[in-house]
C-alpha atoms as a printed R data frame, in Angstrom:
    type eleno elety resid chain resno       x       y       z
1   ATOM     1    CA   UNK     A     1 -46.300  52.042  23.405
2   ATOM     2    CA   UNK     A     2 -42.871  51.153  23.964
3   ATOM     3    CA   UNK     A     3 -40.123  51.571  21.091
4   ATOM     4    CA   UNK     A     4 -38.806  48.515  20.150
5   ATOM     5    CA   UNK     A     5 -34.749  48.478  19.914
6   ATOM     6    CA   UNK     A     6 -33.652  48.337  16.562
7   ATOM     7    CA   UNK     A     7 -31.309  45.346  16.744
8   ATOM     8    CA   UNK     A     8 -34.892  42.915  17.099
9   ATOM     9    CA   UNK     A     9 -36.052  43.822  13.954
10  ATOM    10    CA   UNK     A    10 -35.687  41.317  11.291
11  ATOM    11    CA   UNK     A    11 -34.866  42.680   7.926
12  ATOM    12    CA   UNK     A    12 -34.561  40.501   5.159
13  ATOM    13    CA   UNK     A    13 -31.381  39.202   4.208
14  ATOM    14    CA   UNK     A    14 -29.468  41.851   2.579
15  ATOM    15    CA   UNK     A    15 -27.327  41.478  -0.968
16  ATOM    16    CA   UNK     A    16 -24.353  41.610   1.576
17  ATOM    17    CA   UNK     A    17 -25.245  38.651   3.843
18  ATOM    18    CA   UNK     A    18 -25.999  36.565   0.568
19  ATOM    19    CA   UNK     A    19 -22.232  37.165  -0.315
20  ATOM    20    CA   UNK     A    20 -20.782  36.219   3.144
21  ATOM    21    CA   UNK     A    21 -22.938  32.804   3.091
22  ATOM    22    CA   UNK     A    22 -21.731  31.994  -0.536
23  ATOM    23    CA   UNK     A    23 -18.107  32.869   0.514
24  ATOM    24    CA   UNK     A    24 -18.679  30.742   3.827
25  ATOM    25    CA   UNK     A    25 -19.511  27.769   1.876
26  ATOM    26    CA   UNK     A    26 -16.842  28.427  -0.880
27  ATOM    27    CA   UNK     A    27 -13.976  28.588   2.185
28  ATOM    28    CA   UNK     A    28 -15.892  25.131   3.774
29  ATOM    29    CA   UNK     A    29 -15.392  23.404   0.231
30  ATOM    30    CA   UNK     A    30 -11.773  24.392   0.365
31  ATOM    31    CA   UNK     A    31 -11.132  23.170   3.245
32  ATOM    32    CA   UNK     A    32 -12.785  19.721   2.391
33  ATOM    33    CA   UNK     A    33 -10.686  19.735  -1.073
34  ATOM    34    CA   UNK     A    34  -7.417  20.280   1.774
35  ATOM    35    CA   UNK     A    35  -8.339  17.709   3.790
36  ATOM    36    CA   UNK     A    36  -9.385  14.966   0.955
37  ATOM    37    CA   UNK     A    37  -5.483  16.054  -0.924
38  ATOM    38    CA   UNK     A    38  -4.176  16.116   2.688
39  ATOM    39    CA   UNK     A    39  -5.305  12.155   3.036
40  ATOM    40    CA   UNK     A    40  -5.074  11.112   0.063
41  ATOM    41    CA   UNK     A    41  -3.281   7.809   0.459
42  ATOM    42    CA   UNK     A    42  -5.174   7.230   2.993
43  ATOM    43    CA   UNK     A    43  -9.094   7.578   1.566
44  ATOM    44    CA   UNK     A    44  -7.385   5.669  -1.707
45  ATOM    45    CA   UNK     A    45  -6.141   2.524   1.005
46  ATOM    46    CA   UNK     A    46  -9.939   2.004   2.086
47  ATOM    47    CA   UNK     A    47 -11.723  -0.944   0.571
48  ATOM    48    CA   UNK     A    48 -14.635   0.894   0.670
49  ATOM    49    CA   UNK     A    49 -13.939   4.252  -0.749
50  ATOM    50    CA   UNK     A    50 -11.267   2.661  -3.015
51  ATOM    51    CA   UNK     A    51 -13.909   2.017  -6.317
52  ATOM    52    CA   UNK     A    52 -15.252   5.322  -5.884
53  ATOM    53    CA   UNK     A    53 -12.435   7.361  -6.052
54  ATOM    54    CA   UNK     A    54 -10.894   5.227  -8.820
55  ATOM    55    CA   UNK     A    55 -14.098   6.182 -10.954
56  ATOM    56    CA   UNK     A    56 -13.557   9.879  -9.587
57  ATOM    57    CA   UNK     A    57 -10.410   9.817 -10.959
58  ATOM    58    CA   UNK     A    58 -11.127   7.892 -14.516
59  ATOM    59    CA   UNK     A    59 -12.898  10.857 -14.944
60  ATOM    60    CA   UNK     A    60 -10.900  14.039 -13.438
61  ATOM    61    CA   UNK     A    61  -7.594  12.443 -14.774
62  ATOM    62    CA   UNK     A    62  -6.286  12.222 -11.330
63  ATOM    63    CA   UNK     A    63  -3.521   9.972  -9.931
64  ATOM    64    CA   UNK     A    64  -4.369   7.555  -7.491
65  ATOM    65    CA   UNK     A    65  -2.316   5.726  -5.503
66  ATOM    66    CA   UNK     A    66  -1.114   1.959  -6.180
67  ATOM    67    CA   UNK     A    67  -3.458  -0.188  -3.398
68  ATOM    68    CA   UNK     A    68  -0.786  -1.895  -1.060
69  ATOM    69    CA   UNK     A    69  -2.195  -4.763   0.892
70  ATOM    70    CA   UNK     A    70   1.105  -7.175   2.030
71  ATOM    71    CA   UNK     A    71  -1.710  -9.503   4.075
72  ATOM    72    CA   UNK     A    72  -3.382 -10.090   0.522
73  ATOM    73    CA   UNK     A    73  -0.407 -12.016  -0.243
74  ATOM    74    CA   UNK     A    74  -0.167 -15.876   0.001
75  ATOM    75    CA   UNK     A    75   2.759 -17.846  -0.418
76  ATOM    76    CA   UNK     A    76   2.085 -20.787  -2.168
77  ATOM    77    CA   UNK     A    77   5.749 -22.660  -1.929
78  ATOM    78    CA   UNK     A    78   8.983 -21.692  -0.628
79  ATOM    79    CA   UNK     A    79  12.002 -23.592  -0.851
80  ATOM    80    CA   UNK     A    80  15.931 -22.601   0.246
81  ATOM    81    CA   UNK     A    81  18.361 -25.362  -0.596
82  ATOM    82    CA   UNK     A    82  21.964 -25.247  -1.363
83  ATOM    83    CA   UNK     A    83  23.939 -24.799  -4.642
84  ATOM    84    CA   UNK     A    84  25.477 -27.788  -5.538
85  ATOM    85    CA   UNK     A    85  27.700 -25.671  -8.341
86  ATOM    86    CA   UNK     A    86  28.496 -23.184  -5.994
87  ATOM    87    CA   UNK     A    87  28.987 -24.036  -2.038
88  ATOM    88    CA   UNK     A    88  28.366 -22.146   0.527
89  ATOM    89    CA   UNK     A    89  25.656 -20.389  -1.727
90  ATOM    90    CA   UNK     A    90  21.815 -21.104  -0.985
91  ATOM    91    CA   UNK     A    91  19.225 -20.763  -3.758
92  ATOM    92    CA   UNK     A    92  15.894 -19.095  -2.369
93  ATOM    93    CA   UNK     A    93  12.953 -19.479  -4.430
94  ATOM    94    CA   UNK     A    94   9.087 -19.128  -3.445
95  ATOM    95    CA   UNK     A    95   5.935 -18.727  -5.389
96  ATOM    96    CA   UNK     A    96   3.428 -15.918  -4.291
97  ATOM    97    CA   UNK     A    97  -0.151 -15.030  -5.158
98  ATOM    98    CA   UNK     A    98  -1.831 -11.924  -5.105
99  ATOM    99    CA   UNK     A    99  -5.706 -12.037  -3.643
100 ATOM   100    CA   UNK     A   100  -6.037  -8.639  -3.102
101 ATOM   101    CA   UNK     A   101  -9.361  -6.806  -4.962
102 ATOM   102    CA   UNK     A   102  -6.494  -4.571  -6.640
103 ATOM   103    CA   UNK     A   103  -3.390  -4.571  -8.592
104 ATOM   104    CA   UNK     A   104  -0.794  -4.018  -6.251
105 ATOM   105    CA   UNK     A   105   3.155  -3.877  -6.708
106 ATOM   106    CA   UNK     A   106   5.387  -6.994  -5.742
107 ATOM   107    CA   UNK     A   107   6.129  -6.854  -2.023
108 ATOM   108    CA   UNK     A   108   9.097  -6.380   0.231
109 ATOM   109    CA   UNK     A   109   9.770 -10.082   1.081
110 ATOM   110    CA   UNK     A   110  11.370 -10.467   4.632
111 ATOM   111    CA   UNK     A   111  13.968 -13.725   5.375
112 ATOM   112    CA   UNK     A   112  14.546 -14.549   8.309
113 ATOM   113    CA   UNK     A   113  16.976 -17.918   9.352
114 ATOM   114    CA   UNK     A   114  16.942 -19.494  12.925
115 ATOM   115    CA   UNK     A   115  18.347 -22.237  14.142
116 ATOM   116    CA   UNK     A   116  16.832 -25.591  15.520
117 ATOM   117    CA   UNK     A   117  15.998 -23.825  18.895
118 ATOM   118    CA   UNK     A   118  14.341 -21.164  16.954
119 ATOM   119    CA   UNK     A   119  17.033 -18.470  17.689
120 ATOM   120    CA   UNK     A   120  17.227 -16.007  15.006
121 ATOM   121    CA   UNK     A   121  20.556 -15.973  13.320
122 ATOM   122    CA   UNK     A   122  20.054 -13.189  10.342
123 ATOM   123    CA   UNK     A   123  17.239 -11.405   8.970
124 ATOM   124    CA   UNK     A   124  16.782  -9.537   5.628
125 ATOM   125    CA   UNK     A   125  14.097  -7.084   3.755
126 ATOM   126    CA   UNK     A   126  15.010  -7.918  -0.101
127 ATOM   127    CA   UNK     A   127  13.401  -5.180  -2.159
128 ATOM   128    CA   UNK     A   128  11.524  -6.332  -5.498
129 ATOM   129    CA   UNK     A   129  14.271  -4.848  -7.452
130 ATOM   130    CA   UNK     A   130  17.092  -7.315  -5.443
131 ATOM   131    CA   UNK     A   131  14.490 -10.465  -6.176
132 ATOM   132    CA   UNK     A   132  13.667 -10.125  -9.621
133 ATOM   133    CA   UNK     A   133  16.765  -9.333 -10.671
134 ATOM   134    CA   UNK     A   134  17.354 -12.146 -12.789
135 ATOM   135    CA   UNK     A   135  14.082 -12.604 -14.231
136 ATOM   136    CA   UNK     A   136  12.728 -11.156 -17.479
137 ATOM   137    CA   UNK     A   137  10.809  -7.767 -16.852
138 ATOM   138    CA   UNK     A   138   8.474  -8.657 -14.149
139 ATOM   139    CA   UNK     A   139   5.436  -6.703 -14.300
140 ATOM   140    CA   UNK     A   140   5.246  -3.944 -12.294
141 ATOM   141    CA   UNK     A   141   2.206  -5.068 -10.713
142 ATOM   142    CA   UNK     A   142   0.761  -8.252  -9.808
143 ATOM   143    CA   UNK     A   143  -2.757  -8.188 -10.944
144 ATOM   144    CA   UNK     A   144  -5.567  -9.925  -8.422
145 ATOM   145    CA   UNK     A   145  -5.223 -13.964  -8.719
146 ATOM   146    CA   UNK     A   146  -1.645 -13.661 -10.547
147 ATOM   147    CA   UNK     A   147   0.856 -15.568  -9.112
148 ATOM   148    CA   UNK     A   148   4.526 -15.055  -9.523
149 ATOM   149    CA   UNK     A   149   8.184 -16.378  -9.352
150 ATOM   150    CA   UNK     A   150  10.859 -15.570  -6.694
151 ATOM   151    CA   UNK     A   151  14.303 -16.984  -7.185
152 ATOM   152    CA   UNK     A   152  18.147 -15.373  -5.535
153 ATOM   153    CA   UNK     A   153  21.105 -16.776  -4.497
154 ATOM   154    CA   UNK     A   154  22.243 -15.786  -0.142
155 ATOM   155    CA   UNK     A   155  25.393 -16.553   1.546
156 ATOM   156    CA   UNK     A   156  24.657 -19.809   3.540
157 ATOM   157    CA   UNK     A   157  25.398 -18.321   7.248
158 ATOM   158    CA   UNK     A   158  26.329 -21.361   8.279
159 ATOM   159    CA   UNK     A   159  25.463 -25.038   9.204
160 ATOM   160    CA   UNK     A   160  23.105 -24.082  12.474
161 ATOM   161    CA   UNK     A   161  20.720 -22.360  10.344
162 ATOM   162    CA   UNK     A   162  17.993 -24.747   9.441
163 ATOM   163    CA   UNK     A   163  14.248 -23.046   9.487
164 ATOM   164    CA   UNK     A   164  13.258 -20.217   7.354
165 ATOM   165    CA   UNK     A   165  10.367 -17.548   7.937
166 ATOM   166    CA   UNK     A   166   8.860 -15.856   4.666
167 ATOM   167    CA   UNK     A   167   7.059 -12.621   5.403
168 ATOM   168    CA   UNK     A   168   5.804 -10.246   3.269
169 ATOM   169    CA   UNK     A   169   5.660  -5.924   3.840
């Protein structure tokens, strides 16, 4: 009868093999925690995973981040006429809604002026801060279905510029 080599043998596992599994899974799970923390914004900006990880974090006491959907954002009037008190001044104003599932902060709104052959003449990004500047303490976010109040004064840029494009970032 031939000897069988030594390596075929099956032993059961061994104290020591136990330990390497266990510290095999621990090192997986770490790297899963790095990659969830590593994408954070990104898990927290999905619809789907979005209720689950605010529960998670009602529970752990963990930030998450503010949802930030500009699409969910209708306008619901817009107006830009001039200042009779003060020429060459242009009042904006516009009413917005937020339909988004979430709270989300007031957007970036973007102006943009043309002309009557649709040539731009002057584009802007007005931060919240610019917008609401006159306005009691806005609330910091807009909660779903609440609509708010946009009002600011522009330099008119001159008599050419006659359409206006509201966009929202």
């Amino acid at each position: 009868m031939s000897q069988v080599p030594r390596f075929l043998h099956l032993h059961p596992q061994t104290p020591r093999r136990r330990g390497e599994w266990l510290a095999l899974t621990v090192l997986a799970g770490l790297l899963a925690l790095q990659l969830i923390i590593q994408q954070w914004a990104t898990l927290a900006a999905s619809p789907r995973l979005r209720p689950l990880l605010q529960t998670a974090c009602a529970v752990l006491h963990c930030p998450l981040p503010v949802w930030h959907e500009p699409a969910a954002f209708t306008l619901l009037a817009r107006d830009v006429i001039a200042r009779p008190d003060r020429p060459g001044v242009l009042r904006v104003q516009a009413s917005l809604r937020n339909d988004a599932r979430y709270p989300q902060p007031w957007p970036v709104l973007v102006l943009t002026l043309a002309d009557a052959d649709g040539r731009v003449l002057g584009s802007r990004r007005f931060q919240p801060r610019e917008y609401l500047a006159g306005t009691d303490p806005a609330p910091a976010l807009l909660q779903p279905g609440q609509a708010g109040q946009i009002a600011f004064d522009i330099l008119e840029p001159g008599p050419t510029a006659v359409a206006f494009d509201f966009r929202f970032e």
